[in-house]
TIGUGU-330468 format. One record per residue: residue number from 0; residue in three letters; chain; x, z, y of N, C-alpha, C in turn. Coordinates in steps of 0.001 Angstrom, whole numbers. Atoms other than C-alpha are relative to their C-alpha. Layout:
SITE  num  residu  chaine     n.px     n.pz     n.py    ca.px    ca.pz    ca.py     c.px     c.pz     c.py
SITE  NUM     ala       A        X        Z        Y        X        Z        Y        X        Z        Y
...
END
This chain:
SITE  num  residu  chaine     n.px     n.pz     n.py    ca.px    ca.pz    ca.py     c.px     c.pz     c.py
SITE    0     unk       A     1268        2      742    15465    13522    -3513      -64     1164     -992
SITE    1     unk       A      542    -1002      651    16127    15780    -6046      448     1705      357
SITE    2     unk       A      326     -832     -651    16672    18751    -3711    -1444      244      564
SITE    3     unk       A     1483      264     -230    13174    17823    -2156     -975      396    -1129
SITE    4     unk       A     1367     -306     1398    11464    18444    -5766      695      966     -514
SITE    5     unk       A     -460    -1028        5    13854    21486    -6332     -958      872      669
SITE    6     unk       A      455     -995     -886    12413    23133    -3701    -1634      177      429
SITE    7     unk       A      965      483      -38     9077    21434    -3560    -1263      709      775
SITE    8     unk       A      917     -881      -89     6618    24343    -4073      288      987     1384
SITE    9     unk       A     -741    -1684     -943     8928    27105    -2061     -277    -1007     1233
SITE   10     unk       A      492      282    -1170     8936    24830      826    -1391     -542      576
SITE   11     unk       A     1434      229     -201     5600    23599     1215    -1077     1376      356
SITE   12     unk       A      451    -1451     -549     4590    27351     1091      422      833      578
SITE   13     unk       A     -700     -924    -1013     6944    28428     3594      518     1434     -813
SITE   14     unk       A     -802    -1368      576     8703    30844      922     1686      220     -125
SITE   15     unk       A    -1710      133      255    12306    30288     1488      364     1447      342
SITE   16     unk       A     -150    -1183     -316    12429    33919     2983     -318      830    -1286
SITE   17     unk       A      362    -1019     1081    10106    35181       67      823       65    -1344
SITE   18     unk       A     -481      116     1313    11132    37074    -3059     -997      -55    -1126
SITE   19     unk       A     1129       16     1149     9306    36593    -5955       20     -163    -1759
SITE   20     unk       A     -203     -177     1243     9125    37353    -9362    -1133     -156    -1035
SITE   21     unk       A      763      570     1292     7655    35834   -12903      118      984     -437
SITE   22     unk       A      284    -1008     1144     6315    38859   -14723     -290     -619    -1831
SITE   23     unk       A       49      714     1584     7099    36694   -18030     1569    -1074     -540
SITE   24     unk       A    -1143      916      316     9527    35090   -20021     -510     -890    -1102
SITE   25     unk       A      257     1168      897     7867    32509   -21581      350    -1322      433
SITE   26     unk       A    -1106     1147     -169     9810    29395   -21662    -1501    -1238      861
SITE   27     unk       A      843      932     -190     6600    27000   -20864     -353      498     1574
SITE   28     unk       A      344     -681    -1540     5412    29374   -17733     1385      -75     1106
SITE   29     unk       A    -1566      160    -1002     9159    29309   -16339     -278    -1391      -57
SITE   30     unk       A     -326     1526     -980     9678    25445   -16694    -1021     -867      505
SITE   31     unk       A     1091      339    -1098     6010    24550   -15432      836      606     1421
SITE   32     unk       A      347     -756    -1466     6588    26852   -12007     1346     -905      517
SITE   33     unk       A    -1129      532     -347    10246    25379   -12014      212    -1274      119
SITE   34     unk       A     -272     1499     -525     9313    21793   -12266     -705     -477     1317
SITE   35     unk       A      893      139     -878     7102    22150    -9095      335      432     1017
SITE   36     unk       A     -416       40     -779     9829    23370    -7498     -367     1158      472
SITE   37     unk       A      378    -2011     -340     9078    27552    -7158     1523      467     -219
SITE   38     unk       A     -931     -821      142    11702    29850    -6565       21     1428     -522
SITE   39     unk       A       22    -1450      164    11809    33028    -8472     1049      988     -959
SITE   40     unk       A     -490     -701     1655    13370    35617   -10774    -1118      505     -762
SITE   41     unk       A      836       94     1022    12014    36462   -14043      635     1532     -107
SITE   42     unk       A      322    -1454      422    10790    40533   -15077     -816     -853     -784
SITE   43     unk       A      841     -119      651     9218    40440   -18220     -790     1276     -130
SITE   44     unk       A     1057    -1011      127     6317    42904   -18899      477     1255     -957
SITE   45     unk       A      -39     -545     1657     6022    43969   -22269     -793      702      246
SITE   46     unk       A     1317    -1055      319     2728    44894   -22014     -610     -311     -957
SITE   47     unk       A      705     -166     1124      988    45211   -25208    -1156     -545      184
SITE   48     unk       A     1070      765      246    -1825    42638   -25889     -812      626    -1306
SITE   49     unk       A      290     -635     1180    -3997    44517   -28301    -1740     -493      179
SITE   50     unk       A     1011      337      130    -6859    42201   -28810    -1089      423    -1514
SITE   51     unk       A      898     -700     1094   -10106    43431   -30700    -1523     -980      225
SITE   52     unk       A      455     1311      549   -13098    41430   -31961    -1393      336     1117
SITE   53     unk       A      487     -292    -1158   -15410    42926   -28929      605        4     1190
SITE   54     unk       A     -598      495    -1443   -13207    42006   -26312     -809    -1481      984
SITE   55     unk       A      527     1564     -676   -14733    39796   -23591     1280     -487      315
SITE   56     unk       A    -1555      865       81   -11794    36870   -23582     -213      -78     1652
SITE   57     unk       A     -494      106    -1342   -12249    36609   -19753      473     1145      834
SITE   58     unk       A       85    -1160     -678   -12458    40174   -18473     2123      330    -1162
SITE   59     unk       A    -1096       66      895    -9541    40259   -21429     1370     -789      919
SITE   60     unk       A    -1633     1046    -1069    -6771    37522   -19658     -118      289     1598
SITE   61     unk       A     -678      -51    -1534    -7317    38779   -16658      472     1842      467
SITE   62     unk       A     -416    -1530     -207    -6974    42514   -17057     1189     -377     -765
SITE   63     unk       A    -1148     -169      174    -3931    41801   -18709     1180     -720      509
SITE   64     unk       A    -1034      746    -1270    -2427    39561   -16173      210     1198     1155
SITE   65     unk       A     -151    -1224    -1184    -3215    42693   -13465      985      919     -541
SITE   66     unk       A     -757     -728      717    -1680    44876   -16188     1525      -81       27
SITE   67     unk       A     -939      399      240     1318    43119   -16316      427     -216     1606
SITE   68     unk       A     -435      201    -1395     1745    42378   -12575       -8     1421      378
SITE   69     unk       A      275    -1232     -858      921    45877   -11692     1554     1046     -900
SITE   70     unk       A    -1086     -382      585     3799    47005   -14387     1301     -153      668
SITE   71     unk       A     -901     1028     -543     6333    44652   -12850      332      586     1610
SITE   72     unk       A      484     -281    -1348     5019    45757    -9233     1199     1247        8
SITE   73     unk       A    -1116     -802      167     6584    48996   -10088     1593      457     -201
SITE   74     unk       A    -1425      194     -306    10075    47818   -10316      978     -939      655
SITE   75     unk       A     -264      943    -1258    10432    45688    -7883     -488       95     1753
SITE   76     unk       A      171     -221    -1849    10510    45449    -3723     -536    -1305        9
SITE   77     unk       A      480     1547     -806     9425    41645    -4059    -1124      -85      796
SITE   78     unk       A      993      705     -902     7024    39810    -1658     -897      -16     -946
SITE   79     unk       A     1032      412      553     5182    38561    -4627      178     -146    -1468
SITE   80     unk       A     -137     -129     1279     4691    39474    -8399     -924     -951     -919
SITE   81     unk       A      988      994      763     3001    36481   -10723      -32      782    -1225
SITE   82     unk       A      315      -95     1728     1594    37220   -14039     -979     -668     -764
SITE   83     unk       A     1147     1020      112     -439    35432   -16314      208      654    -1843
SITE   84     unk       A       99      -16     1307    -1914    35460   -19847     -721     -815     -740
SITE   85     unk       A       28      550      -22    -2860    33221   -21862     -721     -194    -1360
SITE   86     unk       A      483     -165      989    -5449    33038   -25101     -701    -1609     -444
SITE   87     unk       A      719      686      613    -7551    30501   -27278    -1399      742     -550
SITE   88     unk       A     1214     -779      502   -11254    31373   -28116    -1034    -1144     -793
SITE   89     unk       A     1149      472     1067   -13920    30191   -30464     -820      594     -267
SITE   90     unk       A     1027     -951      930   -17245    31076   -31516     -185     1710      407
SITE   91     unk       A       32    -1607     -993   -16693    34297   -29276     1659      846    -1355
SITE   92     unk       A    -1167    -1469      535   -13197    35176   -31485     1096     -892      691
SITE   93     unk       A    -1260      350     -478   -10048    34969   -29598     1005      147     -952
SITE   94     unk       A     -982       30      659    -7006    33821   -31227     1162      138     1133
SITE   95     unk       A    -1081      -45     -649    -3978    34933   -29827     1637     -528     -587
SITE   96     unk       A    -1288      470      228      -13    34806   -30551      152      300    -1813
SITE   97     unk       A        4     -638     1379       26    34361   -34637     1040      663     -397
SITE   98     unk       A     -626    -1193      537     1558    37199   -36713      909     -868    -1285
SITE   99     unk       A    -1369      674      981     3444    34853   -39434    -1128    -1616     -225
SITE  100     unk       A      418     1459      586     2531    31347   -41277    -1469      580     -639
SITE  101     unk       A     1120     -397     1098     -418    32926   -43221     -850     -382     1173
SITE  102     unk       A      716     -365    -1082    -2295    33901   -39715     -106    -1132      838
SITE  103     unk       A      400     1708     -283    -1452    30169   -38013     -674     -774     -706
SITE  104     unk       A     1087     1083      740    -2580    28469   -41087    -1423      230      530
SITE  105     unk       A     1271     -802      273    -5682    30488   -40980     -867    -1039     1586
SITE  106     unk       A      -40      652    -1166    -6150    29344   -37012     -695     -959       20
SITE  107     unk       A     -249     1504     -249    -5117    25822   -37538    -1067     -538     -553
SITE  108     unk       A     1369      373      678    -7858    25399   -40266     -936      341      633
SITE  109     unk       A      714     -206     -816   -10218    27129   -38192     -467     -788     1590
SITE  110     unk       A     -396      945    -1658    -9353    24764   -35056     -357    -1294     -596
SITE  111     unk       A      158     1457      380    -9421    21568   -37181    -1946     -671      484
SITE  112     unk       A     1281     1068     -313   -12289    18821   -35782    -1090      717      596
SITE  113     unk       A      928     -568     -785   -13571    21619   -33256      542       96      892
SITE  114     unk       A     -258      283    -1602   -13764    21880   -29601      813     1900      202
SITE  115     unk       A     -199    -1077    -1229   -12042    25289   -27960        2      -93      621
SITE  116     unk       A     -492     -456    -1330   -11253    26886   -24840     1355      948      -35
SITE  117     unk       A    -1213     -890     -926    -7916    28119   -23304     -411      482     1193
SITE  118     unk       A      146     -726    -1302    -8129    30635   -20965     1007      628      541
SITE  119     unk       A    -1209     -594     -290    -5405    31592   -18802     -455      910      970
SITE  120     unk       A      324     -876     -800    -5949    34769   -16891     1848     -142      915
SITE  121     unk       A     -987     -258     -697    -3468    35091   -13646      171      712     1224
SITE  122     unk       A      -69    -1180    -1062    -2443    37757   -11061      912     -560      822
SITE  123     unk       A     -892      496     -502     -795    36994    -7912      111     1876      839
SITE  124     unk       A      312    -1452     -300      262    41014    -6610     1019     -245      742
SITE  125     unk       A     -668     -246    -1014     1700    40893    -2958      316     1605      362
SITE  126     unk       A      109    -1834     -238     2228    44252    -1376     -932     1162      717
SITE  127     unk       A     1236     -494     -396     -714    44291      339    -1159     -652     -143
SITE  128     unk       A     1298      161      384    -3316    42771    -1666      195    -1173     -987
SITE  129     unk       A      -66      157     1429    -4032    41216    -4941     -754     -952       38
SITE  130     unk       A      422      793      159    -5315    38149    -6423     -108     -391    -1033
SITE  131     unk       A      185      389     1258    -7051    37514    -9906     -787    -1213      149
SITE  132     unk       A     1120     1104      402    -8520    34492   -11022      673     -752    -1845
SITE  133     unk       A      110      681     1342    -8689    32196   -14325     -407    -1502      -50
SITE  134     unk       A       83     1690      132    -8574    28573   -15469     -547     -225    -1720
SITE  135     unk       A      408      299     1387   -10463    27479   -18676     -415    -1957     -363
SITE  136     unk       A     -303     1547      481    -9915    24179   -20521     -180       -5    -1307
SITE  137     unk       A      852     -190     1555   -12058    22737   -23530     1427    -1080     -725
SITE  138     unk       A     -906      961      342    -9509    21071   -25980     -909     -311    -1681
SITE  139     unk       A      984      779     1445   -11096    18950   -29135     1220     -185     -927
SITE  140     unk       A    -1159      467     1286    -8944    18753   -32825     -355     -998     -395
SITE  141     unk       A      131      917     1204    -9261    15864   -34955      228     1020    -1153
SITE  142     unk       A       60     -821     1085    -9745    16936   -38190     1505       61     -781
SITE  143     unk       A     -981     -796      734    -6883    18540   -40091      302     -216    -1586
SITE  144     unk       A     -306     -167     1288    -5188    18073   -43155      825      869     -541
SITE  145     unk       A     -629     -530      545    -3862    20505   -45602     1814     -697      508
SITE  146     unk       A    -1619      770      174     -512    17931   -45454      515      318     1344
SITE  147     unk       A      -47      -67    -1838     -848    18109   -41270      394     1158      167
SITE  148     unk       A     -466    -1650     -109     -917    21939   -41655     1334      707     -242
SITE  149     unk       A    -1268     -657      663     2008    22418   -43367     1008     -637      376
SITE  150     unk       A    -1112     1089     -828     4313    19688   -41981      175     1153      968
SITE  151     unk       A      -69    -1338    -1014     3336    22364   -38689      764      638      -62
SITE  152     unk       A     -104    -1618      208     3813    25421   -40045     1432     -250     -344
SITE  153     unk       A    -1549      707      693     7446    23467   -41695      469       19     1660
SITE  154     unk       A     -847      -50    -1718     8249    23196   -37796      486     1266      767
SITE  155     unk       A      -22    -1378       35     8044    26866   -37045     -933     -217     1620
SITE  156     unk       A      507      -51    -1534     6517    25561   -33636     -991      630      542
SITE  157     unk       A     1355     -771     -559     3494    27630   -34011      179     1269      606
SITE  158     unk       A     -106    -1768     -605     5194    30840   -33243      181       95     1568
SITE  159     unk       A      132     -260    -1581     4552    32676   -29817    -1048     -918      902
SITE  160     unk       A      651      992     -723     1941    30102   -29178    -1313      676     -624
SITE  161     unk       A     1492     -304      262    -1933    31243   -28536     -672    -1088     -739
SITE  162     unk       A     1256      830      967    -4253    29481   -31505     1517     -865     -778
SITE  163     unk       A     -798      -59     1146     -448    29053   -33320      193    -1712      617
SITE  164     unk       A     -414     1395       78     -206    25225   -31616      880     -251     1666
SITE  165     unk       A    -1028      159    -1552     1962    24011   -28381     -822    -1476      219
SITE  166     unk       A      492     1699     -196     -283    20543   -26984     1441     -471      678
SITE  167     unk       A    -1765      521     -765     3663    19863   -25495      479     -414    -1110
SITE  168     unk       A    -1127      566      923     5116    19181   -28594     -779     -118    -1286
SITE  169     unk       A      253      485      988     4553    18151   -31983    -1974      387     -159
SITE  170     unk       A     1316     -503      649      709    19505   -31924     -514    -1027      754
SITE  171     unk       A      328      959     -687     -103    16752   -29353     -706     -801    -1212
SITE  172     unk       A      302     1392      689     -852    14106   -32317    -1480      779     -337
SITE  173     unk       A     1357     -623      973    -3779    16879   -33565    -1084     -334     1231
SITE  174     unk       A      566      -34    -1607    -5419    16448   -29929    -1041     -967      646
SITE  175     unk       A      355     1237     -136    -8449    14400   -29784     -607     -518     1653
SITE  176     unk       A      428      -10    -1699    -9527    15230   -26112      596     1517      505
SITE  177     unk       A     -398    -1465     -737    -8769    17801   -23398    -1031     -883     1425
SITE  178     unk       A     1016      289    -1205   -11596    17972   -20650      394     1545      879
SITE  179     unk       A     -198     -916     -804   -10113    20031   -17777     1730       25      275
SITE  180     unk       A    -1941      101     -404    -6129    21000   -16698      523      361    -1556
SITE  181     unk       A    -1246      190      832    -3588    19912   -19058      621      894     -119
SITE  182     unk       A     -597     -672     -714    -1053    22443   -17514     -596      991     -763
SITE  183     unk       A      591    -1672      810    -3400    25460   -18586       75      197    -1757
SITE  184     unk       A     -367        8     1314    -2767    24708   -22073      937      -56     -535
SITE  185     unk       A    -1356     -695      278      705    24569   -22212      620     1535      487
SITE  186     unk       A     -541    -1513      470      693    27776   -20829     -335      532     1620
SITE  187     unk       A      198     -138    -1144     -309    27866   -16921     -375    -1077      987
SITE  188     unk       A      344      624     -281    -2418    26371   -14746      426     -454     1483
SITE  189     unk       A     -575      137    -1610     -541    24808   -11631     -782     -385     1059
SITE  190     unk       A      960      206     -844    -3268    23509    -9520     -989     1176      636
SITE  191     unk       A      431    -1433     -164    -5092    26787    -9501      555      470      801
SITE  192     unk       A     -868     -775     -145    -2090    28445    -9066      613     -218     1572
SITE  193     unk       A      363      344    -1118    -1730    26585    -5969     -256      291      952
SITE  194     unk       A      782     -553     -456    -4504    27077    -4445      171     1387      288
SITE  195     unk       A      -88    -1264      294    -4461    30890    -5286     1354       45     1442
SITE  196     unk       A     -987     -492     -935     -952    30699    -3410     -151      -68     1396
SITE  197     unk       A      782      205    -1452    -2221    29380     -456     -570      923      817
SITE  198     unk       A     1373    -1564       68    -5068    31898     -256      899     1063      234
SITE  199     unk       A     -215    -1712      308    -3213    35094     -786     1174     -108     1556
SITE  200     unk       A     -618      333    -1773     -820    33893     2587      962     1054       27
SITE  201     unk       A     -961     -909       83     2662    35390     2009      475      318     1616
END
């Protein structure tokens, strides 16, 4: 049995031959793909996210998922290069990965007892042909307390996390709805992703 859910994804998509590589090292995007039973190695990018307050957030996560797959592409022979990125938006301003405790607070208050969207932009870059798409998921706060905020920010859990919160761990209790994939808010959307794999036909 638990060879069967090891392998899960890879065999179901006939990839035991393929190679394939996570253009990321984010801990949430690795153990999603890995609990579903994907086989890959991990290239990180390090492509520079340099969000600005006229950025469209969709044309945004997904040019920098291509960005990052097409980086990756370049040092590698694999079958198949994933990348993905991964933001919070409001009110037309994207919040991305906060810069210290000042810049989460700021966020978190801003997020309190309102609805967002996560948007995960993701690239799937074979060797002969490419595949963008995106998953967006509304998530609702309960309202926020100064005391709530800082307990947080006392966790350090906001760092490396788009809109400064993780719905996986301790930010869960702030969480009064989520209408759409779960999955895309910790950090990648597997159902999509799926699909997408299917489609692109290694």
């Amino acid at each position: 049995m638990k060879k069967i859910k090891e392998k899960f994804l890879t065999d179901l998509c006939h990839l035991n031959q393929k190679k394939i590589v996570l253009a990321s090292q984010s801990p949430r995007r690795i153990e999603l793909l890995r609990s579903v039973g994907l086989k890959f190695d991990i290239m990180p990018s390090n492509v520079k996210e340099e969000i600005t307050e006229k950025v469209d957030s969709l044309r945004f996560v997904r040019d920098i998922s291509l960005r990052k797959a097409q980086l990756v592409r370049k040092k590698t022979t694999a079958d198949l290069v994933i990348a993905a990125d991964t933001i919070v938006t409001m009110d037309d301003q994207i919040f991305g990965k906060p810069k210290d405790a000042d810049d989460a607070s700021s966020m978190l208050n801003k997020l309190s007892s309102r609805t967002h969207h996560v948007i995960t932009g993701f690239c799937l870059l074979a060797k002969t042909r490419q595949l963008i798409d995106h998953e967006i998921t509304k998530v609702t706060f309960y309202k926020l307390t100064d005391e709530e905020i800082n307990a947080y920010l006392a966790s350090g859990e906001y760092a490396d996390k788009a809109g400064a919160y993780g719905v996986q761990g301790l930010a869960s209790l702030f969480v009064r709805k989520i209408e759409g994939c779960y999955f895309n808010v910790v950090g990648f959307p597997l159902g999509k992703f799926y699909h997408s794999l299917k489609e692109i036909k290694l």
